[in-house]
C-alpha positions in Angstrom: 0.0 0.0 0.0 1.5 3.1 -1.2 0.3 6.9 0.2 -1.3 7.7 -3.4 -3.6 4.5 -3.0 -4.9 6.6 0.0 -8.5 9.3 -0.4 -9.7 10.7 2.4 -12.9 12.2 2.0 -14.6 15.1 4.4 -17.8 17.2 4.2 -15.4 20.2 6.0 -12.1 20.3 3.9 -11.5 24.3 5.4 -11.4 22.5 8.8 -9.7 19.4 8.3 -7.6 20.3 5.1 -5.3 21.9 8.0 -5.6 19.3 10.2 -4.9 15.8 8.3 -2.1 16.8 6.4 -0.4 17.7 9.6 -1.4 14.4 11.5 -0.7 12.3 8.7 3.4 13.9 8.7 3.9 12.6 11.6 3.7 8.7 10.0 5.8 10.2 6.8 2.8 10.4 5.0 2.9 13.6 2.6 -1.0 14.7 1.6 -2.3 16.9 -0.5 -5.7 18.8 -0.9 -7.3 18.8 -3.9 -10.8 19.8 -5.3 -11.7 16.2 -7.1 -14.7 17.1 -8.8 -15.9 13.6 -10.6 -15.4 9.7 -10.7 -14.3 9.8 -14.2 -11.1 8.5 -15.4 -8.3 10.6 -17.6 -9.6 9.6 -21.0 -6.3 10.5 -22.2 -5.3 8.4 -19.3 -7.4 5.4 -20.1 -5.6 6.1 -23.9 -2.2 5.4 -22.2 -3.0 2.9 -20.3 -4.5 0.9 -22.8 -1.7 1.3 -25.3 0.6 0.3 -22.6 -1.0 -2.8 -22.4 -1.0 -3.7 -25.5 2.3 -5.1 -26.7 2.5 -6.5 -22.9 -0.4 -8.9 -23.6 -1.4 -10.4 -26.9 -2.7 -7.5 -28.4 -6.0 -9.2 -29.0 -9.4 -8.3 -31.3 -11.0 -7.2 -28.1 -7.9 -4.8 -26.7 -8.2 -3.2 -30.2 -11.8 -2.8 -29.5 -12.2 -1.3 -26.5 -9.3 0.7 -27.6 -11.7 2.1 -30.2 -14.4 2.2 -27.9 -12.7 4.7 -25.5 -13.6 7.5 -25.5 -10.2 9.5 -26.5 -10.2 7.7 -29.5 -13.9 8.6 -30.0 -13.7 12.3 -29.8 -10.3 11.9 -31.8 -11.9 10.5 -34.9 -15.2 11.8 -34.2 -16.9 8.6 -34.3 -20.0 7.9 -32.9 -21.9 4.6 -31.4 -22.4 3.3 -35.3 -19.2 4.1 -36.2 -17.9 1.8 -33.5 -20.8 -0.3 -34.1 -19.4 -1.0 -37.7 -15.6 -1.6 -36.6 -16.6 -4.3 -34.4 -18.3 -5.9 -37.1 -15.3 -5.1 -39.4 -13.1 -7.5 -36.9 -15.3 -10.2 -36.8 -15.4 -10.7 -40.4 -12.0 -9.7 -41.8 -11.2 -11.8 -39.4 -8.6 -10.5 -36.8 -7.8 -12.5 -33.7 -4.5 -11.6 -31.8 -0.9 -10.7 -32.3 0.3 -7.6 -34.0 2.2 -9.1 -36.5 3.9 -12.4 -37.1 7.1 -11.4 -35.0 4.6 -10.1 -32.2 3.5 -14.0 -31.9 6.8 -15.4 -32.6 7.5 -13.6 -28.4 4.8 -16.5 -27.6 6.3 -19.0 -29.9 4.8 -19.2 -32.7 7.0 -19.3 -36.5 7.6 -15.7 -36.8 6.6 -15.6 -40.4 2.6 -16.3 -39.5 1.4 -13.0 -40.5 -2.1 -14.4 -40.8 -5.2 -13.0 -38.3 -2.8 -10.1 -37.2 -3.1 -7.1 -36.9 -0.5 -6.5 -39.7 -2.7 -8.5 -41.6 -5.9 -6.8 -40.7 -4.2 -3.6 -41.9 -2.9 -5.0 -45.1 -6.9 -6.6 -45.9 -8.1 -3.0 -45.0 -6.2 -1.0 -47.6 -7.0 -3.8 -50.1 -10.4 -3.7 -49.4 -10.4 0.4 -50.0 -8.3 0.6 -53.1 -10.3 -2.8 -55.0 -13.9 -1.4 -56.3 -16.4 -3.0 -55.8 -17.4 -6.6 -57.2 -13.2 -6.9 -58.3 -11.1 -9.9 -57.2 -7.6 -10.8 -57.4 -5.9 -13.4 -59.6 -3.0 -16.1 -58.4 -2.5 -16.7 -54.9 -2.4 -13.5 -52.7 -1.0 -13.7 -49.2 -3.4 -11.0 -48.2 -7.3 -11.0 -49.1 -8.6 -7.6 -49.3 -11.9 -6.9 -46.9 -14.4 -6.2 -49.5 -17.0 -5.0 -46.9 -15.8 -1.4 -47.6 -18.7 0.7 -49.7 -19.3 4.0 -50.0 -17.4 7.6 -48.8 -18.4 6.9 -45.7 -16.8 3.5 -45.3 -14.1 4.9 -46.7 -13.2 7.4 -44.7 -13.7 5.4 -41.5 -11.7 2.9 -43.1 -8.7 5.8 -43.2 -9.2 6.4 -39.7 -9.3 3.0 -38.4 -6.2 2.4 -40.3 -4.6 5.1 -39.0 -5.2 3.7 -35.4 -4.0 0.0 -36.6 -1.0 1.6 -37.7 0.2 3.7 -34.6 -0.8 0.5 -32.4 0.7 -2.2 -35.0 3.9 0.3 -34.8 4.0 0.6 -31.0 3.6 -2.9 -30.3 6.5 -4.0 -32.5 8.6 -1.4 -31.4 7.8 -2.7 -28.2 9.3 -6.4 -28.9 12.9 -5.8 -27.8 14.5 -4.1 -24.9 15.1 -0.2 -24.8 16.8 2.2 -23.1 14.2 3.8 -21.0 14.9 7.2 -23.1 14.2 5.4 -26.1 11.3 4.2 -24.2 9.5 7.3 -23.4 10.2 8.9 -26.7 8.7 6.9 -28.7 6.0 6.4 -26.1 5.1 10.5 -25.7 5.2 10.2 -29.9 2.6 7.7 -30.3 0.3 9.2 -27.4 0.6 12.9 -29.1 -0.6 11.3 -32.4 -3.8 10.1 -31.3 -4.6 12.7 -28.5 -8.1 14.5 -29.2 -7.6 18.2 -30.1 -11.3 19.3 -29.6 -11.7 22.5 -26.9 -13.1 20.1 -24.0 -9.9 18.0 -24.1 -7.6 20.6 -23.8 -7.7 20.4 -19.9 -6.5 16.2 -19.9 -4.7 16.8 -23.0 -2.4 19.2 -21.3 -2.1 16.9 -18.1 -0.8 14.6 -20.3 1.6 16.1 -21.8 2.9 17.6 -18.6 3.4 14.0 -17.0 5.0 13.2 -20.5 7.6 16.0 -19.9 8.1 14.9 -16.4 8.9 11.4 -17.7 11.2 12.2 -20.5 13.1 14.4 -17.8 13.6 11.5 -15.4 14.9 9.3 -18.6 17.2 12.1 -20.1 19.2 11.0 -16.5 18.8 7.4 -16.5 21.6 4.9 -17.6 21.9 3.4 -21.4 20.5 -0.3 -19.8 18.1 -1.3 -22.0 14.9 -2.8 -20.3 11.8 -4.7 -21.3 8.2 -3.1 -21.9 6.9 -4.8 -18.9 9.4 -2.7 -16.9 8.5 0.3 -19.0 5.0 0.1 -18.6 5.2 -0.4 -14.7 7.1 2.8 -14.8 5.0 4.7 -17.2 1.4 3.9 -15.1 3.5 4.7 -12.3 4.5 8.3 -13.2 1.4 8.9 -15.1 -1.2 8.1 -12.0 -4.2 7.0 -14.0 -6.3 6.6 -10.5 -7.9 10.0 -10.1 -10.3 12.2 -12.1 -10.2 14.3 -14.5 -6.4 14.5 -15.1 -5.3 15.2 -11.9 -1.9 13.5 -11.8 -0.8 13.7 -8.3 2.8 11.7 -7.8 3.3 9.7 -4.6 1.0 11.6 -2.1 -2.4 10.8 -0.1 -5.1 12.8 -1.2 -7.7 15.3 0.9 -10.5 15.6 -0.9 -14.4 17.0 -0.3 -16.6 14.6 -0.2 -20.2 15.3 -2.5 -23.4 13.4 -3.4 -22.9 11.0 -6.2 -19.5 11.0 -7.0 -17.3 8.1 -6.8 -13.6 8.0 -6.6 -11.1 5.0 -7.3 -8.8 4.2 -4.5 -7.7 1.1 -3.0 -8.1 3.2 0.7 -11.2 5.4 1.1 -10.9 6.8 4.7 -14.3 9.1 5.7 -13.4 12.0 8.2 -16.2 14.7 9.9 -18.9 12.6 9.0 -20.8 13.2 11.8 -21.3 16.9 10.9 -23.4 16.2 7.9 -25.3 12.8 8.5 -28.4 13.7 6.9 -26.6 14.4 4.0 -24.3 11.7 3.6 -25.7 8.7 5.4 -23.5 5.7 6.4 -24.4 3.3 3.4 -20.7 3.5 1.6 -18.7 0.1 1.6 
């Protein structure tokens, strides 16, 4: 248990935003006060952490998924509930299952030249499928066969989009297959989180958040050694730095958090400690667990 896995939640933070800190110094605990005002998580966050986890797993149909389900990725590519409605059917039938590319299933050993169901291949039966017109096959024996459920502008433009996700994830999650240098490591990490961050007016808030904790991380790597280290290792140090747990883009490194406590909202921490309850029990009864 670590001091940021801590939330402490009052009805009176005037009163005891003064008080807890204090108390809590006296363990080594450092707190700090903040106005968390939802139970949302980062969505630029939830982008991270998700593309982190990608080239640590098997980078499966379902990752990719939810990946375009989130809702970063939504608001980057403006797609809506069909949209995402019509990728999901898209996987199912061009078929993808897992692996980003034959190499990426080699790691799990499989022949590294099995490029089949990949993601690579996905990508490859995509761009087929956009540049064939309608009712056109292909002669001989092609490695790839294009998707040829791709009609219309519409399609086609989602098509470009999707492809432009498949690519920055098929990308990272090769780069991803041998050890780095943790400089390496965050640079190419802060690269392919900046390509697919939303640039709409009510991001701007978690986007810069984001960026911030990237420049924090590629500060602590311009001083680390030249030892190159897995992704695993990365991405423990990444999620680390980059404090996914608390709303709305509120990265707060290493420290318990004071925070007012209000009707409705829920917050993620593995500690939830209740303080000054007693002065508004009509308000807040005693049914939290």
């Amino acid at each position: 248990l670590r001091a940021k896995d801590i939330l402490i939640l009052t009805p009176d933070q005037d009163t005891y935003g003064a008080i807890v800190p204090a108390i809590l110094s006296e363990a080594g605990i450092s707190t700090v006060t903040v106005g968390i005002s939802g139970a949302k998580q980062s969505p630029t966050g939830e982008l991270a952490e998700r593309l982190l986890s990608l080239p640590v797993g098997r980078c499966t149909a379902q990752e990719l998924l939810e990946l375009c389900e989130s809702e970063a990725i939504r608001k980057r590519f403006g797609w809506e509930a069909d949209d995402t409605a019509k990728i999901s059917k898209w996987l199912a039938n061009a078929p993808f299952y897992w692996g980003s590319s034959g190499l990426h299933r080699a790691k799990m050993g499989l022949p590294a030249e099995q490029d089949a169901w990949t993601l690579r291949d996905l990508e490859r039966r995509l761009i087929l499928g956009t540049a064939l017109p309608k009712g056109a096959g292909l002669s001989g024996e092609p490695s790839t066969l294009p998707f040829l459920g791709i009609e219309g502008k519409n399609d086609t433009e989602l098509t470009a989009e999707l492809l432009e996700l498949i690519q920055a994830s098929r990308e990272w999650c090769d780069y991803a297959l041998t050890p780095k240098p943790l400089q390496e490591w965050v640079g190419r990490f802060s690269e392919t989180i900046k390509a697919l961050l939303p640039t709409e007016y009510g991001f701007r808030e978690s986007a810069a958040a984001m960026l911030g904790a990237l420049g924090k991380m590629e500060a602590m790597a311009a001083n680390a050694d030249e030892n190159p280290i897995p992704i695993q290792i990365f991405a423990s140090f990444a999620i680390e730095q980059l404090d996914f747990d608390f709303a709305k883009g509120q990265f707060i490194n290493g420290h318990a958090v004071l925070a007012p406590l209000k009707a409705g909202h829920i917050h993620p921490a593995k500690v939830i400690a209740f303080v000054g309850m007693a002065e508004a029990p009509l308000v807040f009864p005693p049914t939290y667990k």
